[in-house]
N, C-alpha and C positions, 0 to 999 in steps of 0.2 A: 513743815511737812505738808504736802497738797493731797495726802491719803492713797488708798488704793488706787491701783488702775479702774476704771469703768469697764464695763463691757462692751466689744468692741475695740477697746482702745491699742490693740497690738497690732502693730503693722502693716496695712492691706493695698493693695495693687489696683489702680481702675486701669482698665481700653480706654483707651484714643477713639476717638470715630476716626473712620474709613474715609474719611472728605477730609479736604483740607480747609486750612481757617478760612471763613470766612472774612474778604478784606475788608474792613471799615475806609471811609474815605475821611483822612486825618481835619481835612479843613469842617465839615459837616460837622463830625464828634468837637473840634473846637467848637467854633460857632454855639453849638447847645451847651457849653460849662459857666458857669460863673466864673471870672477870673477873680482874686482875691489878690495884694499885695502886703507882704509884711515887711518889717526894715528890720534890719539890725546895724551896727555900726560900719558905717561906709559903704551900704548897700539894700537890697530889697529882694526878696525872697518873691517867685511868681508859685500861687498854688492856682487850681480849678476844681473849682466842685460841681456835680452833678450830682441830680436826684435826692429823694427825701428819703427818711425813714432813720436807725440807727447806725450811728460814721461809723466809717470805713474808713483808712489810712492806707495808701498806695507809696510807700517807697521805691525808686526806680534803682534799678543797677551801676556800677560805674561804666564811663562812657554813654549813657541812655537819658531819659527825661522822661515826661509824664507819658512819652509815643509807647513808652516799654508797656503799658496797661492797654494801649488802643483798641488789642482785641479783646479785654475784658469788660471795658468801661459801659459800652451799651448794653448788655446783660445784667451785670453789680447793679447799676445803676436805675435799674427796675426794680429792684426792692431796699435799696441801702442811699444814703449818703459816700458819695466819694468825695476827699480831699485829696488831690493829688498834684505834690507838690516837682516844682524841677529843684532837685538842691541844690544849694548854694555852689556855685562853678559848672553849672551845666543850665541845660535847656536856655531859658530867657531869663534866670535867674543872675544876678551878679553874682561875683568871686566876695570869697570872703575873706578878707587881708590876714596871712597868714596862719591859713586853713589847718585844723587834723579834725581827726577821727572826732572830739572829744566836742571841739567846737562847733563842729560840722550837727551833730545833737543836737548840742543845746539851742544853736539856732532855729531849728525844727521845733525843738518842744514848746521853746517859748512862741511862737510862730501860729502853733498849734492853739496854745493857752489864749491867744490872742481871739482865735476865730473861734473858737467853742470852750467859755470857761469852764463848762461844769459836765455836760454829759460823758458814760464812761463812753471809750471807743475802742474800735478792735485796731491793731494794728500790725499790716503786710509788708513785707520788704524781702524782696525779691536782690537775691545773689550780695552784692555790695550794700543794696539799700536794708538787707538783714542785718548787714554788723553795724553799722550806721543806725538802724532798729533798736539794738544792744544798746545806744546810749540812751536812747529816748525812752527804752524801758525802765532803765534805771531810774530815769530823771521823773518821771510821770506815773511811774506803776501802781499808782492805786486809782489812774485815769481807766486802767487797762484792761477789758474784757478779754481780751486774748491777743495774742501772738504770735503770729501766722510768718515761719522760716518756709523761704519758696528759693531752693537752690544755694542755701548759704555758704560760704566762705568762713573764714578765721575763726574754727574750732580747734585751731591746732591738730588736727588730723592729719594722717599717711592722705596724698591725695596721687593719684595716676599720674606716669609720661603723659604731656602733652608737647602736640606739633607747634613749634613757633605760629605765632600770628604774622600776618605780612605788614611791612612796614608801608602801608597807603600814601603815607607823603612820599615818599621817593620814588612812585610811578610818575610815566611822564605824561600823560594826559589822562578826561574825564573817564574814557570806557574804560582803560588801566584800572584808575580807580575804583570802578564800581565794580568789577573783578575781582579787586583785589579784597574789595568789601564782604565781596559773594562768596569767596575761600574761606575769609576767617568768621564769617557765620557757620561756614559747614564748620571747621574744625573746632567751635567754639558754644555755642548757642544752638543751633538746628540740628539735629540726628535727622532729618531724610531732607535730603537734597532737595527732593521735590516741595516740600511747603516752602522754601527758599525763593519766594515770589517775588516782583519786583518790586512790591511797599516795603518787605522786610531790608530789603538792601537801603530800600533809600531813607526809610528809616535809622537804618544802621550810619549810612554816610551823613547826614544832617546830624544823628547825636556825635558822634565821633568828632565833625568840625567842631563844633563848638563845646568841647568837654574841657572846662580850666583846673580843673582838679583832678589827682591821679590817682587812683584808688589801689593800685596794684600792691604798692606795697604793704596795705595791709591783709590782703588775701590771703596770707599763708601764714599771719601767726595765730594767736588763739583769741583776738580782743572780745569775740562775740564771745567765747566762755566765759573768759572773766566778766563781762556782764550778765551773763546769764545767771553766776554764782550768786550775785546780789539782789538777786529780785526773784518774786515768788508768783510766776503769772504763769495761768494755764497757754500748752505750747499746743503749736501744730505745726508739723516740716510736710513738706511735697518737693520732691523731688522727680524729675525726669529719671525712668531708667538707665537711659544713655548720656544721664548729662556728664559733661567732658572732663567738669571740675571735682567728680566722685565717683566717677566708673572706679568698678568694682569693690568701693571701700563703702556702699551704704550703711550695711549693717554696723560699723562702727559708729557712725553718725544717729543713728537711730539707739544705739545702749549709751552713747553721750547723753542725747540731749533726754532718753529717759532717766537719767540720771537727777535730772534737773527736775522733772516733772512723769514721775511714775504714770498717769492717767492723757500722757502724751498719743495725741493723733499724728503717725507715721502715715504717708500716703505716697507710693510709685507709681507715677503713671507710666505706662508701657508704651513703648514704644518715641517716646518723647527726650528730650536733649536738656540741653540748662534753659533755653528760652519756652518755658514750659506752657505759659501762659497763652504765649500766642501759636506756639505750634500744635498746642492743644487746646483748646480753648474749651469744650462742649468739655472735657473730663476734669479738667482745675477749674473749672465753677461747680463739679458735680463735688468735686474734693473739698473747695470751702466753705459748701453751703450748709453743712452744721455748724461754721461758726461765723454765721455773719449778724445772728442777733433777731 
């Protein structure tokens, strides 16, 4: 039992600012991380850390890499340690020979256990990197100051119609493609068209090339519940109003996961999509900053 709720702790909404993200320039935010590599068998895990202070754990989305945080990292990063790793089959990371869910964890935690044996850490995971989050909790949870769900998947929930995503290899040249990029962020990741800038596309087309691992098929059963059943770590979800993968079903999500953790911090931010981070960036740092330590 984690006790009563606190106060405060039911459900609450922030504003977006009226600007859009400010763009970070990807190579500059590289240049200032530590690169760190970890191996596991037949392969090597790329993480990058920035800044001092109490970790912080960035899981990226399926199709994404550590660029999914870009607009948070210089912000976090002034008061927190980041570890922010590409996982295994994506970014500069290798593929992990006969990958799932389970292994895909464990690689991470011990990855983790490697670079920081003993302080606790909080730990983020964002859409895909939440249920991938599920294993690491499991495996680590008395590492774990909290628990931070940003647009998760595989609760086993009623989830909304959505519009096909377009199939990008089958256009016939570059502009096709970054087009076609540009579509399945709207219908997918961005609610307003306009923060749809042209780092988010190309960021979108660089993690997309290189994504060796598919994550779709676990999106829709419930693997992050049954993890969540097993471990007893204070939670926190943020969810975009308009995100694509739980229009109109929040409120279900929010009496799940307080199921798990009565004194759970629920946060909507208005006006925002699944890609919450970056298309909001001033109100999901205003959202985690009770729990970054």
């Amino acid at each position: 039992m984690r006790g009563r709720p606190t106060p405060g702790a039911r459900g609450h909404r922030l504003g977006r600012s009226t600007r859009g993200p400010q763009p970070a320039d990807p190579a500059a935010v590289e240049a200032a991380a530590e690169r760190i590599e970890t191996s596991f068998p037949g392969g090597r895990m790329v993480w990058r850390s920035w800044g001092d202070g109490a970790p912080v754990i960035l899981l990226h989305g399926g199709h994404g890499s550590w660029t999914h945080w870009l607009a948070n990292i210089p912000a976090l990063s002034g008061t927190n340690r980041l570890l922010v790793p590409d996982m295994p089959g994506y970014g500069d990371s290798d593929r992990l020979p006969d990958a799932t869910l389970e292994t895909l964890g464990f690689v991470i935690a011990c990855g983790l256990e490697e670079i920081l044996p003993s302080p606790p850490v909080t730990l983020i995971g964002f859409s895909f990197g939440a249920t991938v989050g599920g294993v690491v909790a499991r495996r680590m949870e008395s590492r774990l100051r909290r628990f931070v769900l940003v647009g998760a998947s595989a609760l086993g929930l009623p989830a909304p119609p959505m519009e096909p995503l377009e199939n990008w290899w089958a256009v016939p040249g570059k502009a096709d493609e970054m087009a076609a990029h540009r579509r399945n962020l709207a219908r997918l990741m961005i609610h307003d068209a306009a923060r749809i800038d042209a780092l988010a596309v190309t960021l979108q087309a660089r993690n997309a090339r290189r994504t060796r691992f598919r994550s779709l098929r676990y999106a829709s059963g419930d693997s992050l519940t049954s993890c969540l059943r097993d471990v007893s770590v204070p939670l926190t979800a943020i969810w975009g109003e308009h995100d694509a993968t739980a229009l109109g079903h929040l409120l279900e999500r929010e009496a799940l996961l307080r199921r798990f953790d009565p004194a759970l911090r629920f946060v909507t931010i208005e006006g925002a999509g699944h890609w919450v981070q970056y298309e909001a960036p001033e109100a999901f740092h205003a959202a985690l900053q009770p729990d970054l330590g």
